[in-house]
N, C-alpha and C positions, 0 to 999 in steps of 0.2 A: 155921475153915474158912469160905472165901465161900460163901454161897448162889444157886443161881441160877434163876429161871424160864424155861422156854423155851414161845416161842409158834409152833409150826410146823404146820402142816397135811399137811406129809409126814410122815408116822410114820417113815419110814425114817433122813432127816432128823435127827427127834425123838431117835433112838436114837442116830444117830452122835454129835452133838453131846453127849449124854448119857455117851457111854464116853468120849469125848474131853474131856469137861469134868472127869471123875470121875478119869480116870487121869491130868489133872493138879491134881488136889487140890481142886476145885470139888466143891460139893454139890449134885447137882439134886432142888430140892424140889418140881416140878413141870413138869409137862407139858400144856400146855394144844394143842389141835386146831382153836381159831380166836379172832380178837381179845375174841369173849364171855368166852368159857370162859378165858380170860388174868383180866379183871378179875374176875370172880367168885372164884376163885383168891385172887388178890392183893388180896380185900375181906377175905376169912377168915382170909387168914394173922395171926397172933398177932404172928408178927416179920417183917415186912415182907423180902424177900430182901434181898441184896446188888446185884442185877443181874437186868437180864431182858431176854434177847434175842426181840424181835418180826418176824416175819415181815412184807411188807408185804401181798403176797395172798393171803387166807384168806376165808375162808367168814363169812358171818353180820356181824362186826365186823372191818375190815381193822386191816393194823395202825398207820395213822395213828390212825383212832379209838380203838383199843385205848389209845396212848400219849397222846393227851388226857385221855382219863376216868380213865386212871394216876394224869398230874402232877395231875390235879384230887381225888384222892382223898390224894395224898402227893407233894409238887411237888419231893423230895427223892430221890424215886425213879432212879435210872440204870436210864436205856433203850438199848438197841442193835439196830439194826436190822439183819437180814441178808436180802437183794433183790437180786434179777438187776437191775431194774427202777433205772439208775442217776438217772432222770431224778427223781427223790422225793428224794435226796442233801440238797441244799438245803433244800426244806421242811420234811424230817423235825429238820434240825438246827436250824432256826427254829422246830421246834416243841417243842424242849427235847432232843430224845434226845442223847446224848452217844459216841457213835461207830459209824459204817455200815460192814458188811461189801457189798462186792459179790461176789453168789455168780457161780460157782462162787469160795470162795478156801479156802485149806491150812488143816491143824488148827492149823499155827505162829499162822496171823495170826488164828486165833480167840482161840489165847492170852493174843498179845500183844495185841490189841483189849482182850480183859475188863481186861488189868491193867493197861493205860494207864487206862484210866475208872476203876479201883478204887485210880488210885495207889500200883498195890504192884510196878512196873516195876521 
């Protein structure tokens, strides 16, 4: 079973992607409430997840930052970012992340997002 971190500031958010990752066979092994609290997380973990979806605006550490101190701590890492906020599209993928949702999108293209990056399409 893939594992996955999510990084969102909406709890509400948090939850949805949480049932929606679970009821297709994703494990979320955390829940982080801003780009801090994402790396702290993913410092501790024993086994690094499979995936981690980053918000871009959050509180404290946004999530470009988040996804630099990621690659810098495991440069192996798969990041996804999901943002209203199309105009970071570019950068974020110059900055290593390996697929953007632009929100508002469907639980489908959440799916099919994770498993294109996790190559299990």
């Amino acid at each position: 079973m893939k594992t996955v971190l999510i990084a969102e500031d909406d709890r509400d958010l948090q939850k949805l992607y949480e049932l929606i990752l679970e009821m297709a066979g994703f494990h979320v092994i955390g829940l982080a409430n801003n780009g801090d609290e994402a790396i702290q997380m993913f410092k501790i973990f024993p086994k690094k997840p499979d995936l981690i979806i980053l918000d871009y605006r959050m509180p404290i550490k946004n999530g470009i930052e988040a996804l630099q101190e990621i690659l810098s701590i495991d440069i192996q890492s798969r990041v996804i970012f999901a943002s209203a906020d199309k105009t970071i599209k570019k950068k974020v993928y110059s900055q290593g992340a390996k697929g953007f949702l632009c929100k508002p999108f469907t639980h489908k293209k959440l799916i099919t997002t994770l498993k294109e990056c996790l190559n299990v399409v």
